[in-house]
N, C-alpha and C positions, 0 to 999 in steps of 0.2 A: 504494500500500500504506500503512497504516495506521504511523503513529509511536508507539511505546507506549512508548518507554523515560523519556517524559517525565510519562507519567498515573498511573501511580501514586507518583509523588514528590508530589504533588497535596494531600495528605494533611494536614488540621491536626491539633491538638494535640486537639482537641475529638470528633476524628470515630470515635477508637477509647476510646469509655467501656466499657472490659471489664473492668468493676471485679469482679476474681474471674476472670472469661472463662468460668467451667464453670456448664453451667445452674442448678448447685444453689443460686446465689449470686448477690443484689440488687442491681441495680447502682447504684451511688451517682445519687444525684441531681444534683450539680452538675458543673460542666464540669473536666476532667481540669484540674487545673493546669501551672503553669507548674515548667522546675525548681528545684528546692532543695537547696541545697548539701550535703545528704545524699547527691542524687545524684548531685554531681559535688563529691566530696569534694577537699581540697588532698590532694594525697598526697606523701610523706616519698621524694626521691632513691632509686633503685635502680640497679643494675648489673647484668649477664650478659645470657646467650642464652638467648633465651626461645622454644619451636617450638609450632607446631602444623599439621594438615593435616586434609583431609578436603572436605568440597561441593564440586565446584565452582561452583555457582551460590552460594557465597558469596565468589565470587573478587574483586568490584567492590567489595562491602563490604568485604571485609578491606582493600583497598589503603588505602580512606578510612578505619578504624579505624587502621590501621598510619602512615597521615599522622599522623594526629592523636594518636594518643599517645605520635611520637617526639617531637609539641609539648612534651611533658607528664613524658617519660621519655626524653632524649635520650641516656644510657645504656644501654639497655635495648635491644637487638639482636633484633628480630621478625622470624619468618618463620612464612611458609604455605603448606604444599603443597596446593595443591586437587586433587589426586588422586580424589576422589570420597569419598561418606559410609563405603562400605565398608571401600575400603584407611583411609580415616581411622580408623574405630573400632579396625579392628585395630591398628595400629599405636597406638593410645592403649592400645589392650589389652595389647600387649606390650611398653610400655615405651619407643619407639620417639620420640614427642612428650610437650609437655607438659598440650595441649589440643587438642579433636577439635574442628570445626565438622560437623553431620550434619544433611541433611534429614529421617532420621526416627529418632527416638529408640530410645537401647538397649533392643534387645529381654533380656528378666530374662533370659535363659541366657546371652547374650550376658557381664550382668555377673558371672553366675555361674561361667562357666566363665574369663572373662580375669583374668591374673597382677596388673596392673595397677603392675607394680614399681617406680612413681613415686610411687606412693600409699600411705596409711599404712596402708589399708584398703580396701577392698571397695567403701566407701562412697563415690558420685560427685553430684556438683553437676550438675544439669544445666536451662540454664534456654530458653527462646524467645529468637533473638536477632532474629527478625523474622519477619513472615507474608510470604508469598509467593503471589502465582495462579500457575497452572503452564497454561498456554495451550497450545489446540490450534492448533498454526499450520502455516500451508500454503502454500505458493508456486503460486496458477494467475494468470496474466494476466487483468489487470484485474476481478479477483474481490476485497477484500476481507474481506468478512466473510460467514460460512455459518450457520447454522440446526444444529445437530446434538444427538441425544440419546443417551444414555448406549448403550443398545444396540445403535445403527451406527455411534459410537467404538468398540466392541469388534468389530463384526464387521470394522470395517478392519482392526483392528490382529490381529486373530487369523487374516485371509487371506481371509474369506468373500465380503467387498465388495471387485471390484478395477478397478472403474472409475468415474469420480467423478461419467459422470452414471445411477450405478447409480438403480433407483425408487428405494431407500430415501432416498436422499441428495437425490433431487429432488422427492420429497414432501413431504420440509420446508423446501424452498428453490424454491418456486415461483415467486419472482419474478427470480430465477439461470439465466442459461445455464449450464448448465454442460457443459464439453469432455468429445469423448467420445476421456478419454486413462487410460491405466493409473496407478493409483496405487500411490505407490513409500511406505511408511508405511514409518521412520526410527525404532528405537528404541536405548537403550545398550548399547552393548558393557560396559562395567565397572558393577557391583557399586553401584547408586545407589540413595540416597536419594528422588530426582526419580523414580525408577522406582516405589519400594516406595508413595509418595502414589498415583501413575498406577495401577497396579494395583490399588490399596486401595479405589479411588475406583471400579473397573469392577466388583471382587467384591461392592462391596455393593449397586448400581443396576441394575448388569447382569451378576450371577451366573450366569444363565440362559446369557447368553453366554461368556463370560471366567470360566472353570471353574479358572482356572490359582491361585489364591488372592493376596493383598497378596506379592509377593517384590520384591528388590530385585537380582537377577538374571534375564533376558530368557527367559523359558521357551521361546520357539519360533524355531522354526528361518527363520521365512517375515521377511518385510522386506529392511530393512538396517540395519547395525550400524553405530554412530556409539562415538567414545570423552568421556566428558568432555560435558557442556553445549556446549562450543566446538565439538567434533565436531559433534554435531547441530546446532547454527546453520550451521554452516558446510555439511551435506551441504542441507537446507532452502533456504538461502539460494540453491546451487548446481541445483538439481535443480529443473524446472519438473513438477509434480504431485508433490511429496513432501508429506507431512503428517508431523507427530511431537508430543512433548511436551518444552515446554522450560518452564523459569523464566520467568514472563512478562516481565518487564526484560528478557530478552536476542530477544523475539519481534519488534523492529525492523524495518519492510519486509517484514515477513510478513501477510498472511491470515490472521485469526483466527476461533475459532469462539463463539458463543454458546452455551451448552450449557443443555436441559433442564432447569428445575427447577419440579415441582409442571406446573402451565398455560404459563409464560413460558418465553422462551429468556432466558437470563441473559450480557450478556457478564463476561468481565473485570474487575475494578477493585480496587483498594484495599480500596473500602468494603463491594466484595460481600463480598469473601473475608476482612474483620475479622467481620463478620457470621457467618461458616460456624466459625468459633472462640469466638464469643459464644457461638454457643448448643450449643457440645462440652462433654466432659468432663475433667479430668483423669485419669490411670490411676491406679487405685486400689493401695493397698498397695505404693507406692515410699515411697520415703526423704522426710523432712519438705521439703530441698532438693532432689530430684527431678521436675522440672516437666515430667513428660510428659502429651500429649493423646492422647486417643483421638477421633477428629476427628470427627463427623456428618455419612458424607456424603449421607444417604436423607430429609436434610429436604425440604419441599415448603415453605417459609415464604421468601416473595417479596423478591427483592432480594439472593438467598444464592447465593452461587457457590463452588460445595462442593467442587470442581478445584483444594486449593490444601496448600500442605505449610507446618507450621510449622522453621521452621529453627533449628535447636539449639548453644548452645555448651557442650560438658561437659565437667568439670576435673574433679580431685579433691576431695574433701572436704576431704583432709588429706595433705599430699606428704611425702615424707624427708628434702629440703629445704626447708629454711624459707623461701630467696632466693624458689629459685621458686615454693611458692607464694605468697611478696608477691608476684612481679611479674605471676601470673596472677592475683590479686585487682585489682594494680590496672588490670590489663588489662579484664576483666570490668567493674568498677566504670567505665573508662569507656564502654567499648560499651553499656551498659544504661543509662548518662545522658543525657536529652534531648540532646547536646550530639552525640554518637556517633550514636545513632537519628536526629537528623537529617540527619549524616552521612552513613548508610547510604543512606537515603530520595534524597536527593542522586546519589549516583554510583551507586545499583545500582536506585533506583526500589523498593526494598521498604515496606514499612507497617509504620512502627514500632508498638511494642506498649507501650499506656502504659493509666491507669487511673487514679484516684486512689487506689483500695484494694486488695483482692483481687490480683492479677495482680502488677501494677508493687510492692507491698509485699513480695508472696513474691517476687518475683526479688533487690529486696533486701537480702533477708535471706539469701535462697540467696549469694550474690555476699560478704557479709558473712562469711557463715562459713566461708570457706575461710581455710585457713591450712597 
């Protein structure tokens, strides 16, 4: 089985020019630079308890954020519950944390309807703390890697397809035995972010099939339920014909899938999936610090691997205390410094998000202006 936890830490400084990230916007011409002590500002001694919860596929990042900036704030008391993007928002919603990590950003009702009684307003920061591919993986003996396109991932996951060496599956993988054993497709039991990508990704490729729209709760009743990212690696890793969708960092020892785009199968990488946020949008009509995407996943433009969620940290704009929010700025301030992103990159394998203009400028600034 294939080693991934190590390919996409792979990643230089140079290789995500998303100066902007949203198509409307040019990308600089010269190579990202190096950082600058803008982005890794000195910052001035703090104290207290500082919380947050939410992804858990940001559970490996956070540890290495949380090494490194007890380096840096060795008063400053971090935790993080990775409960999932869901219970996280909520509980950023009602006051419960002081910073959410979410694989998919607040939907407007979302911030329209939450109290948010940390905050001095309505108004929430919320920036990219890293790209992620979210991998099809699969557990069959001596298999690899598979061939798959967007609308026989949906008929697995919706019940249609339940044997792996159904035609559909072996028309695109002709050069694959494949076992004739039932497949056991593995989705979340809680309330994810990793789900709400997965879903988003089948309604707009393969709508025809997966009629169920982007949610970030399990519409159907068929599979098996996993809790948490660690759930699903764990029932995968366990179960010989299981398939699901995980954080690609955590698809170790797993079988993975190349997925459909335009003519090519595309697998995996870093660079595919900096690519599939090149060429998105931001969401329009949020706040100037609001860095949400609307991601693209129905390109055909070669070398895009469209299977992939941007991972979010959002705080307040502006808290009720002033402590915490310095010490979620300077929390933020260093997760968003080459110093942190390559941290992340390091222990969780994600692709850090840098730029020289566009992108890496608005984060920040977003990151700046909290107080």
């Amino acid at each position: 089985m294939k080693k991934t936890s190590a390919l996409l830490g792979a990643v230089t400084a140079g290789l995500l020019v998303l100066a902007g990230c949203a198509a409307n916007e040019t990308p600089a011409e010269t190579a990202t630079p190096e950082a600058t002590d803008e982005q890794t500002p000195e910052q001035e001694p703090l104290s207290g308890e500082l919380t947050g919860s939410g992804a858990s596929s940001q559970s490996a990042a956070q540890e290495a954020w949380k090494a490194g900036f007890a380096g840096m704030q060795p008063d400053v008391v971090l935790s993080y519950d990775p409960q999932g993007s869901g219970a996280g928002r909520q509980q950023f919603q009602d006051g419960a944390v002081d910073f959410v990590g979410t694989d998919s950003a607040f939907k407007q009702e979302e911030l329209d309807e939450g109290d948010f009684p940390r905050c001095a307003s309505k108004e929430i920061v919320e920036i990219p703390a890293y790209i992620s591919p979210i991998a099809v993986a699969f557990n069959l003996d001596g298999i690899d890697n598979l061939n798959l396109d967007a609308a026989t991932i949906a008929k697995i996951f919706v019940g249609d397809i339940t044997k792996w060496n159904d035609p559909a599956i072996a028309g695109l993988n002709a050069d694959v035995t494949l076992p004739d054993l039932a497949i056991v497709a593995v989705h979340r039991s809680d309330k994810s972010g990793t789900t709400g990508n997965f879903t988003d990704y089948l309604s707009q490729v393969a709508g025809e099939v997966w009629t169920y729209g982007d949610v970030e709760e399990w519409p159907l009743n068929s599979g098996e339920a996993a809790e948490k990212t660690q759930g699903v690696k764990e029932v995968l890793s366990g179960t010989v014909g299981a398939v699901g969708y995980i954080d690609a960092s955590q698809a170790t020892d797993l079988g993975t899938a190349s997925i459909k785009v335009g003519e090519e199968f595309v697998p995996f990488s870093a660079e595919a999936a900096a690519k599939a946020v090149a060429i998105s949008e931001t969401v329009p009509d949020r706040g100037d610090n609001d860095l949400a995407f609307k991601l693209n996943r129905t390109t055909t433009e070669a070398g895009v691997y469209p299977l992939v969620l941007v991972s979010y940290l959002a705080a307040c704009q502006n808290y009720t205390d002033a402590n915490t929010g310095a010490m979620v700025k300077a929390y933020l301030s260093y997760v968003t410094s080459q110093e942190g992103q390559a941290a992340a990159a390091d222990n969780a394998g994600s692709a850090p998000i840098q730029g020289e203009q566009g992108l890496a400028e608005k984060v920040m600034k977003a990151v700046d202006s909290i107080g």
